[in-house]
C-alpha angles and dihedrals in degrees: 000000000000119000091243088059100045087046092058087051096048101042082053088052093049101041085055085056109046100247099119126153121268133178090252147020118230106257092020120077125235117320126242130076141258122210092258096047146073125221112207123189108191139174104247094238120139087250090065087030091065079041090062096042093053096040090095079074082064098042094053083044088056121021110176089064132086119203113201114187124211106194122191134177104252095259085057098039092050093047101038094041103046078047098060086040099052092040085045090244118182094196082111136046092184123043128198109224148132151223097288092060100033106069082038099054092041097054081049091054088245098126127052118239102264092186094087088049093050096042086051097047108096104236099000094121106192091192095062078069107106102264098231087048092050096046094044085061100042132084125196088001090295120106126239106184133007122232114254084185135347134205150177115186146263155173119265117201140179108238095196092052091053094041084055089047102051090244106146117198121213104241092211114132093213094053121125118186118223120228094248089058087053095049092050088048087055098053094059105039089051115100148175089281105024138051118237088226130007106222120178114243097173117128121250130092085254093040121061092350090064087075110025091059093063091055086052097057100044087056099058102262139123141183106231125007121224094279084050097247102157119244110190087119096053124115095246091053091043096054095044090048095048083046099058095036100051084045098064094032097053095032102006131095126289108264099023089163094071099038123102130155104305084051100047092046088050087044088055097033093058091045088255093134133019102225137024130193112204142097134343095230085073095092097069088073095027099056094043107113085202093067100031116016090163098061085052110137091353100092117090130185141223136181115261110289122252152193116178099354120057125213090033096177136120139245116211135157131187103216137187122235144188101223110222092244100045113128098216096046094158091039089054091053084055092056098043096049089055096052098044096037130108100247082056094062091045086052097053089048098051094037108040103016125286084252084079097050098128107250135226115019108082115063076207093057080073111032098032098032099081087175097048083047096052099051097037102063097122095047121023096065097055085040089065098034085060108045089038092054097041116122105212085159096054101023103157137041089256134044134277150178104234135050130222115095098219092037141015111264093238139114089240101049097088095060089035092049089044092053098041088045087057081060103051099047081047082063099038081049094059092232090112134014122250089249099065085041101062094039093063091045086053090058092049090049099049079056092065088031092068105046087060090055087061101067 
């Protein structure tokens, strides 16, 4: 699709939500750079929230240069920042984005090539950078973008609450629940006052369709065959999709409708469910005794659970890009070097507990960082294990004709995943059953399907 055409599909969706451009964000100032200035749109996660604590280190390491944040809930950030991309904006020099974006803008000639920065940069060492991570965000062999953090995803679990409840896990490393198992632990560990498993069932392609995709993989299902026939209606997606969402409705949290990541992780944080299945980056807010002192040493981990494909879990990074129309183009690699390099990670650690070290990108974070090691033993290892044995290019028991494990690694998937996310919280929401809505999802996906045949 040309990036004309995407633009004008997008401007339409925005304008229908709401999200359209305007000369400034609330807290923020008015957009656009000068050229003493960088202009940073990030996702307003804790991760970027401890990045923009710690950026006055930058700023006294480089001061002739201004740093100006525009932070956005995810929905926003994906919407407002693919906008200015597609429309050649210049309103940002660094972009927040990840490897769905990434191969796709670069093939479209949105990104500049980061690899000649990187190469150039004395100690940045862009092959310490965990390798599925890095070739998720190239194109060509060249990178596009650098990872901040990276994840797959787990299950997070409260071994006191387990222990309370009888529920014995198999120590086996190489152990891997099924989702059955999950779904019987929940029923008994829910309660008057706490939910048995925390899902997200907020709309958005990277909300409540992160998960639930992979659901959706491990039991068989798909969303297009190789001649690109959608198959949103078929047995295998039916079952995964009543299964998830039975799941949440008869064990899960109240609203689930309405409840994506920050929710789940404030749910499980405050004792309010007993499990949670998400991302791996969780941890850097869960496992810091600052936030949570209570949950300290009661929180166990297992690989994502199962049921026909093994190693089910995802692979996701939130980078950091120069998009091709910024105005301050070296400025921004300063920054990003800063912000994804390994004295970063030592000065989060030392600063703001090694707990909030950002996970997941640097092979080093794990082999040169003795403190993160030491207080990561339930959970690096498995971190790693998991990014480093997701299969974003076979994601599902059949074949198909697109990569990404979570979503599917094409331009319209983020209008496609919106719309079929709407869908799904209706029915998690009880205001439809999983039926019609899969069989409306099936007719916006033999939409995009088709266009796909006619090539």
């Amino acid at each position: 699709m040309k990036a004309q055409t995407i633009a004008r599909r997008l401007a339409g969706g925005l304008a229908a939500a709401g999200l359209v451009f305007t000369s400034g964000c609330s807290g923020a100032g008015s957009l656009g750079s000068s050229d003493n200035e960088v202009t940073i749109a990030l996702v307003s996660n804790s991760q970027m929230t401890d990045a923009q604590q710690l950026s006055s280190e930058f700023e006294k390491k480089n001061p002739g240069t201004k740093l100006k944040f525009i932070t956005l809930s995810e929905n926003q950030a994906r919407a407002k920042i693919t906008m200015s991309a597609a429309m050649g904006g210049s309103e940002f020099d660094v972009v927040m984005i990840s490897n769905f974006e990434t191969p796709q803008w670069a093939k479209d000639g949105w990104l500049v090539n980061l690899s000649d920065y990187a190469e150039n940069t004395p100690g940045y060492d862009q092959d310490d950078f965990i390798s599925s991570l890095r070739e998720s965000l190239s194109y060509e062999g060249d990178m596009y973008a650098v990872p901040f953090y990276g994840e797959s995803s787990f299950l997070m679990y409260r071994k006191d609450l387990f222990e309370q409840a009888g529920i014995k896990v198999d120590q086996n490393p190489d152990y891997q629940p099924t989702w059955p198992e999950v779904a019987q632990w929940a029923e008994t560990l829910k309660t008057d006052d706490r939910a048995g498993i925390c899902l997200r069932g907020k709309p958005g392609w990277g909300e409540v369709l992160a998960p639930l995709d992979t659901v959706i993989n491990t039991f068989g299902g798909r969303w297009f065959d190789e001649q690109w026939n959608a198959q949103l209606d078929s047995p295998e997606v039916k079952k995964a999709v009543n299964f998830y969402v039975d799941t949440v409705k008869n064990f899960g949290e109240l609203g689930a409708a309405s409840t994506g990541f920050q929710e789940c992780a404030n749910l499980f944080g405050q004792g309010q469910t007993a499990m949670w299945y998400d991302a791996t980056s969780a941890v850097s807010v869960l496992e810091d005794p600052k936030e949570y002192p209570d949950l300290v040493g009661k929180i166990g981990y297992l690989p994502a659970p199962i049921l026909v494909k093994p190693n089910s879990g995802w692979l996701y990074t939130w980078a950091l890009g120069i998009p091709k129309a910024a105005k301050n183009p070296d400025g921004a690699w300063e920054f990003i070097s800063w912000m994804t390099s390994k004295d970063y990670m030592k000065l989060v650690g030392e600063r703001l507990g090694w707990a909030r070290v950002p996970p997941g990108s640097r092979t080093s974070t794990y082999t040169d960082l003795p403190e993160y090691e030491a207080i990561s033993k339930s959970y690096g290892p498995l971190t790693l294990k998991s990014i480093e044995s997701a299969t974003p290019n076979q994601p599902t028991v059949q074949p198909v004709p697109y990569t990404g494990i979570q979503f599917v690694g094409i331009p319209e998937f983020q209008d496609l995943g919106t719309r079929v996310s709407q869908q799904i919280s209706a029915a998690i929401a009880g205001q439809k059953s999983v039926d019609d809505a899969l069989a409306q999802a099936q007719e916006y996906a033999e939409v995009v399907g088709r266009t796909y045949q006619e090539k």
